[in-house]
ZAFI-307913 format. One record per atom (N, C-alpha, C): residue in three letters; atom name; x, y, z. Coordinates in nm, 2 decimals, padded with zeros to 4 digits. Each point is the difference from the previous one (the first is absolute). Layout:
<residuo: ALA&atomo: CA&x: X&y: Y&z: Z> .
...
This chain:
<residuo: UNK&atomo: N&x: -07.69&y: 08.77&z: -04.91> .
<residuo: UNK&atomo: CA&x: 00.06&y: -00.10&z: 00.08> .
<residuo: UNK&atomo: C&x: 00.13&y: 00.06&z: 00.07> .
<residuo: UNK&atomo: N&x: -00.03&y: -00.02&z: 00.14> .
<residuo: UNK&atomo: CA&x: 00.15&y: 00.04&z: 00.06> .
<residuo: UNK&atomo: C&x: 00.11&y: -00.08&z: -00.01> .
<residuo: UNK&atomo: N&x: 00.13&y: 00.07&z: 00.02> .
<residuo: UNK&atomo: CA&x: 00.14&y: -00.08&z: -00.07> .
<residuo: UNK&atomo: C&x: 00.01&y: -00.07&z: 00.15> .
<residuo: UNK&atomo: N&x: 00.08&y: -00.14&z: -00.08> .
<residuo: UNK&atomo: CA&x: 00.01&y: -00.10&z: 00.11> .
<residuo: UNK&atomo: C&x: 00.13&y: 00.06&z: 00.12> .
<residuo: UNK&atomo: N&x: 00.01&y: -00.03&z: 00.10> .
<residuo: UNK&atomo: CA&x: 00.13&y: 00.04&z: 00.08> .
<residuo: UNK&atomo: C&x: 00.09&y: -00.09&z: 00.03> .
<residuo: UNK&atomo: N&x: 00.12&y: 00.06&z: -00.05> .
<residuo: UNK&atomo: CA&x: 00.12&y: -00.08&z: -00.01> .
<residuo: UNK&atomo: C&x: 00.09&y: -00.03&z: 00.14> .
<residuo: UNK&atomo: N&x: 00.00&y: -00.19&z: 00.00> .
<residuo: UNK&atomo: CA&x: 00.04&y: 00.01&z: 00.13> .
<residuo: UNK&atomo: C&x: 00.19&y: -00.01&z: -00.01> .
<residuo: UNK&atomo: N&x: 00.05&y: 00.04&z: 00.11> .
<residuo: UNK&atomo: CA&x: 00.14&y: -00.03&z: -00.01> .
<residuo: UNK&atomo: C&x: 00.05&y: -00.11&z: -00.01> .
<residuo: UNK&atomo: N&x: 00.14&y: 00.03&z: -00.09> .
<residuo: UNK&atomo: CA&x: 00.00&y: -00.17&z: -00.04> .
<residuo: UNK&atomo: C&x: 00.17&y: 00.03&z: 00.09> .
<residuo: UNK&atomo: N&x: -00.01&y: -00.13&z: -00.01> .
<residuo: UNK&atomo: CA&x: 00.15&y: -00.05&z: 00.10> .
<residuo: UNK&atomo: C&x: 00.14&y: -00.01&z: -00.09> .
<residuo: UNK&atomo: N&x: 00.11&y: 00.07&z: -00.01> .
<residuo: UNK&atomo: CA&x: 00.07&y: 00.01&z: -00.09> .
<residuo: UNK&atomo: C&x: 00.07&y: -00.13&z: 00.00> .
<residuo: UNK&atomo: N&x: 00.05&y: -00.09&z: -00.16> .
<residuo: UNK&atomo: CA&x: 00.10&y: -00.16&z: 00.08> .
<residuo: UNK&atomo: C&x: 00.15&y: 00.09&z: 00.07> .
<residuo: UNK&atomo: N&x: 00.01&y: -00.08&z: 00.08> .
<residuo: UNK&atomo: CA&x: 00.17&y: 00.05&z: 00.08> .
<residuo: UNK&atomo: C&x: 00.09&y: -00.14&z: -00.07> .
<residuo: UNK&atomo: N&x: 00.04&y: 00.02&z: -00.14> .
<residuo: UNK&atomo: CA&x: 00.05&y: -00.06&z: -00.02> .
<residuo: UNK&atomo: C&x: 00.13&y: 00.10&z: 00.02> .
<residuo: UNK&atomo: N&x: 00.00&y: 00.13&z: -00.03> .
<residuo: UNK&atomo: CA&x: 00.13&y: 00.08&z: 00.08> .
<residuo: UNK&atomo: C&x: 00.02&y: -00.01&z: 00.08> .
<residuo: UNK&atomo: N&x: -00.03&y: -00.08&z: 00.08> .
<residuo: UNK&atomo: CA&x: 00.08&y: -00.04&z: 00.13> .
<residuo: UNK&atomo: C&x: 00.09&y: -00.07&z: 00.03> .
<residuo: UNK&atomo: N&x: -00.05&y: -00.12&z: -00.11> .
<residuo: UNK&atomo: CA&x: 00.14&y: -00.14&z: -00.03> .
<residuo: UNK&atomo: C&x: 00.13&y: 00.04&z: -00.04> .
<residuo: UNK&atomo: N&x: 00.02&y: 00.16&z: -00.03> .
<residuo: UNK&atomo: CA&x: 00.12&y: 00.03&z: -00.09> .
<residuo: UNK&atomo: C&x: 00.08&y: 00.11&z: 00.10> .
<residuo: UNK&atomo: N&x: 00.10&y: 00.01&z: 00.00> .
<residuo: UNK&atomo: CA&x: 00.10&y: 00.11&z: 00.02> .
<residuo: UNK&atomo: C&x: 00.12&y: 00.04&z: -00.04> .
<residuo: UNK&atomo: N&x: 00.04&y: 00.09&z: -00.04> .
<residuo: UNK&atomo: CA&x: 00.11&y: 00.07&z: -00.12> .
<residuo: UNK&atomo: C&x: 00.08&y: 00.08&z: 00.14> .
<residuo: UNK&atomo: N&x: 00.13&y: -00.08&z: -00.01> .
<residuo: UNK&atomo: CA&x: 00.13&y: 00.00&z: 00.08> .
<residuo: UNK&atomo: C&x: 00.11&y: 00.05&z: -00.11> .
<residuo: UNK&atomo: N&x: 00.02&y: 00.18&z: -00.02> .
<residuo: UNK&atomo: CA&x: 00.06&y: -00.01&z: -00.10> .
<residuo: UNK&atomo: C&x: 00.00&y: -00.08&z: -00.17> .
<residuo: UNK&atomo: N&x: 00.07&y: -00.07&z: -00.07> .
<residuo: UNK&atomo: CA&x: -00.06&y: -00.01&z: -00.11> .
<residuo: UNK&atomo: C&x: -00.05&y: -00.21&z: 00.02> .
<residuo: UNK&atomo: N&x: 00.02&y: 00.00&z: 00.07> .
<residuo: UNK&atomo: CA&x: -00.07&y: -00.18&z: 00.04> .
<residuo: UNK&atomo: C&x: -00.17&y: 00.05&z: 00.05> .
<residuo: UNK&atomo: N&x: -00.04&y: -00.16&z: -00.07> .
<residuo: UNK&atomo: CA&x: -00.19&y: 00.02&z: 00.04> .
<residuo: UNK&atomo: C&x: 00.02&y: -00.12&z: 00.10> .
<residuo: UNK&atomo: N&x: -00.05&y: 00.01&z: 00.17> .
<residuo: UNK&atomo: CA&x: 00.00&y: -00.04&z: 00.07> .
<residuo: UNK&atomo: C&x: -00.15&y: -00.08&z: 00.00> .
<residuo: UNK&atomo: N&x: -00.04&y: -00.11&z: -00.03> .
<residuo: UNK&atomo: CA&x: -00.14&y: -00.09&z: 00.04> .
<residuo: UNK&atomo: C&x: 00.04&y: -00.07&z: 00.08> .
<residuo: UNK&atomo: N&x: -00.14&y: -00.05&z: 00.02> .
<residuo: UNK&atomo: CA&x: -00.04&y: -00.17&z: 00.06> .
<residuo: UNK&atomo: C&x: 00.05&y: -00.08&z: -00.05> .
<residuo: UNK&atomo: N&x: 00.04&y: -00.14&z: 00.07> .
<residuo: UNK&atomo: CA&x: 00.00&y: -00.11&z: -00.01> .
<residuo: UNK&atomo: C&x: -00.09&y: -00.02&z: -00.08> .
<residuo: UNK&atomo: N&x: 00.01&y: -00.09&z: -00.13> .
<residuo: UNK&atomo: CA&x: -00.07&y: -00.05&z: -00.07> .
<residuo: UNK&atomo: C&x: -00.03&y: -00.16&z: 00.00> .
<residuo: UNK&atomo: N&x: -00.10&y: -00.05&z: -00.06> .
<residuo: UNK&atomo: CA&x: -00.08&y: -00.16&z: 00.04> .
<residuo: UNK&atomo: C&x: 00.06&y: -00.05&z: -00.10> .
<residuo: UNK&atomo: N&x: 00.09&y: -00.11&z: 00.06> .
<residuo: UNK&atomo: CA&x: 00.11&y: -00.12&z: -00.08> .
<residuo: UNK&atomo: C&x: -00.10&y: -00.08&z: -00.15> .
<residuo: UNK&atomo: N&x: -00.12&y: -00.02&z: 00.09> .
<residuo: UNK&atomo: CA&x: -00.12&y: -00.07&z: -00.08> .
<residuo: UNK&atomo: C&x: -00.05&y: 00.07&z: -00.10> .
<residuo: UNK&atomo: N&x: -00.03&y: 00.13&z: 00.05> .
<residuo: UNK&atomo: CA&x: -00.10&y: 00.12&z: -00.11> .
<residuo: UNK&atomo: C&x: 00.11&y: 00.05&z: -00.10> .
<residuo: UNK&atomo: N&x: 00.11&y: 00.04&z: 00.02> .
<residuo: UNK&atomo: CA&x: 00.10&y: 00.04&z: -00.06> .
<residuo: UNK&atomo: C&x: -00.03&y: 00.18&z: 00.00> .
<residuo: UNK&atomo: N&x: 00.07&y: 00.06&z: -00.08> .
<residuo: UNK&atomo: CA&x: 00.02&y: 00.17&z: 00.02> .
<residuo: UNK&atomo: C&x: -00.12&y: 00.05&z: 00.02> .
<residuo: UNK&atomo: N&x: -00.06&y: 00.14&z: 00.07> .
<residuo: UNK&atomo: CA&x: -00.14&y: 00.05&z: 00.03> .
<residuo: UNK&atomo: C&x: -00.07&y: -00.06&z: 00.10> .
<residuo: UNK&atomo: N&x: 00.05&y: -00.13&z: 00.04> .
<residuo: UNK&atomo: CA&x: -00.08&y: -00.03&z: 00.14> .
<residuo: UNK&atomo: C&x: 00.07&y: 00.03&z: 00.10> .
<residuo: UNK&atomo: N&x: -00.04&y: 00.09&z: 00.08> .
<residuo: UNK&atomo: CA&x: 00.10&y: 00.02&z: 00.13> .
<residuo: UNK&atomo: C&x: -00.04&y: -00.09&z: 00.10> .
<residuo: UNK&atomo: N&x: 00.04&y: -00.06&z: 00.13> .
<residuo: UNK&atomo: CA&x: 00.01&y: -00.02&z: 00.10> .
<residuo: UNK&atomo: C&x: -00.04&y: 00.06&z: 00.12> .
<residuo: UNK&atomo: N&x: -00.12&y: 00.00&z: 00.07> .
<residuo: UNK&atomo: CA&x: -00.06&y: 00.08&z: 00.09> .
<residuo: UNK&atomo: C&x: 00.11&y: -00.04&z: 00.10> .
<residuo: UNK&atomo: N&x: 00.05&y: 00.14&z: 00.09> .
<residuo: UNK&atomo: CA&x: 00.09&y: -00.02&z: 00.13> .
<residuo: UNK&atomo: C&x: -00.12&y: 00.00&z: 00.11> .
<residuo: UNK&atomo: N&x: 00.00&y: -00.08&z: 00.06> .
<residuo: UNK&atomo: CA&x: -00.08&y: -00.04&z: 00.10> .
<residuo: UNK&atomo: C&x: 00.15&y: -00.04&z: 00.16> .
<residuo: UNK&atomo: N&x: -00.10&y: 00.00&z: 00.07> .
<residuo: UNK&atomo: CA&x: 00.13&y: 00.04&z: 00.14> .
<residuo: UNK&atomo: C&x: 00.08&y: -00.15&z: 00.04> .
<residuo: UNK&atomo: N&x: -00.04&y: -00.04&z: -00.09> .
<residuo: UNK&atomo: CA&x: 00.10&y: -00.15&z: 00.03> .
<residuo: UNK&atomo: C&x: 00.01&y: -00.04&z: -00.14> .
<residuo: UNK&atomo: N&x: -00.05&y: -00.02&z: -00.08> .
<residuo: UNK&atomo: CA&x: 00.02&y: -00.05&z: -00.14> .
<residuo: UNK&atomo: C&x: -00.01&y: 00.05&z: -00.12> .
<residuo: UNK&atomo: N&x: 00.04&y: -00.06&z: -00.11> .
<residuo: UNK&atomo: CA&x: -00.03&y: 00.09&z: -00.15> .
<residuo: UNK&atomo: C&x: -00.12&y: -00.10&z: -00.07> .
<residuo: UNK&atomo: N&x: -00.13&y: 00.10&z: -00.05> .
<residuo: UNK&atomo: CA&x: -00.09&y: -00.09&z: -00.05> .
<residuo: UNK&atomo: C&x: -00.03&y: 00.12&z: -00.12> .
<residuo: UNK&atomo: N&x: -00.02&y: -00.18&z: -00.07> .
<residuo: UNK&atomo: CA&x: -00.09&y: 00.04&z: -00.20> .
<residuo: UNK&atomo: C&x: -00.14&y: 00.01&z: 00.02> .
<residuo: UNK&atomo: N&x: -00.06&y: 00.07&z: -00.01> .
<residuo: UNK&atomo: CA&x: -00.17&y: -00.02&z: 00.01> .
<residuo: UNK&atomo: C&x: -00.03&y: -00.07&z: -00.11> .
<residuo: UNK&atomo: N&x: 00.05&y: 00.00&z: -00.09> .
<residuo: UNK&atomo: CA&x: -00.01&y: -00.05&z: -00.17> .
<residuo: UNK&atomo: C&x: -00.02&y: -00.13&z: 00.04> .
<residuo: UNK&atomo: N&x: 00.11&y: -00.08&z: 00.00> .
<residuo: UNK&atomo: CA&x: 00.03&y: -00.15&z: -00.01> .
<residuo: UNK&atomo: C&x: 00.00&y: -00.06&z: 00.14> .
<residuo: UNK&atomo: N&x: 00.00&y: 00.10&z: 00.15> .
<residuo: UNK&atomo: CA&x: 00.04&y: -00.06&z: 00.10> .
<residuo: UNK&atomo: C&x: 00.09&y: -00.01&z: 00.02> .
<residuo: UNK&atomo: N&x: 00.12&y: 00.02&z: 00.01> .
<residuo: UNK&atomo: CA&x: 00.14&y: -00.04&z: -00.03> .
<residuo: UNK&atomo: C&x: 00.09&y: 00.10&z: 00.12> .
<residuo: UNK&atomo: N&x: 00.04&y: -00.09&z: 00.12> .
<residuo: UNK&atomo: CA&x: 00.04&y: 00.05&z: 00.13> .
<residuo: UNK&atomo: C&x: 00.12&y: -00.04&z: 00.02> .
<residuo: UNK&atomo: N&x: 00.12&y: 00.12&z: 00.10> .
<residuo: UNK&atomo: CA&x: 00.12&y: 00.01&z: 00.02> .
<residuo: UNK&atomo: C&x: -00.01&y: 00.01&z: 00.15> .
<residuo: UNK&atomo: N&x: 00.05&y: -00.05&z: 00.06> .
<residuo: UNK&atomo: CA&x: -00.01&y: -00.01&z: 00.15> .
<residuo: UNK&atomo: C&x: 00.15&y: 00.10&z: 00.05> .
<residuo: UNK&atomo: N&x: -00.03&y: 00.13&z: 00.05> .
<residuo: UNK&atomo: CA&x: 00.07&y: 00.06&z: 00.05> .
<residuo: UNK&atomo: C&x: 00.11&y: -00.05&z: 00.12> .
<residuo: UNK&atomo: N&x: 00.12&y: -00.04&z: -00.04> .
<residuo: UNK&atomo: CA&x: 00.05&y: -00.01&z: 00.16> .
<residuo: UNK&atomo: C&x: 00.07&y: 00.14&z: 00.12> .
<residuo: UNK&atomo: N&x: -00.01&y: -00.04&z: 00.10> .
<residuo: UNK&atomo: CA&x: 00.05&y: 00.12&z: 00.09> .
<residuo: UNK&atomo: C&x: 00.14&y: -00.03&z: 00.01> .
């Protein structure tokens, strides 16, 4: 039997949420509702929870 072929898998970018400024850890806005580990999607006007729903209306 021939071996099955492995398809590429998509890595999580949860390294993305984070950035090290010197000795501070730089995240996201986190969900008032979800509490710590839920971040806040930046979307171009607003902050949203995918979790709970839970929206911040950007002002200019």
């Amino acid at each position: 039997m021939p071996k099955k072929k492995r398809k590429n898998k998509i890595s999580s970018k949860v390294w993305t949420k984070y950035k090290v400024e010197g000795d501070k850890l730089i995240r996201n806005k986190t969900c008032p509702k979800c509490g710590p580990g839920m971040f806040l999607a930046n979307h171009k006007d607003r902050l949203y929870c995918g979790n709970c729903h839970y929206v911040e209306i950007i002002k200019k």
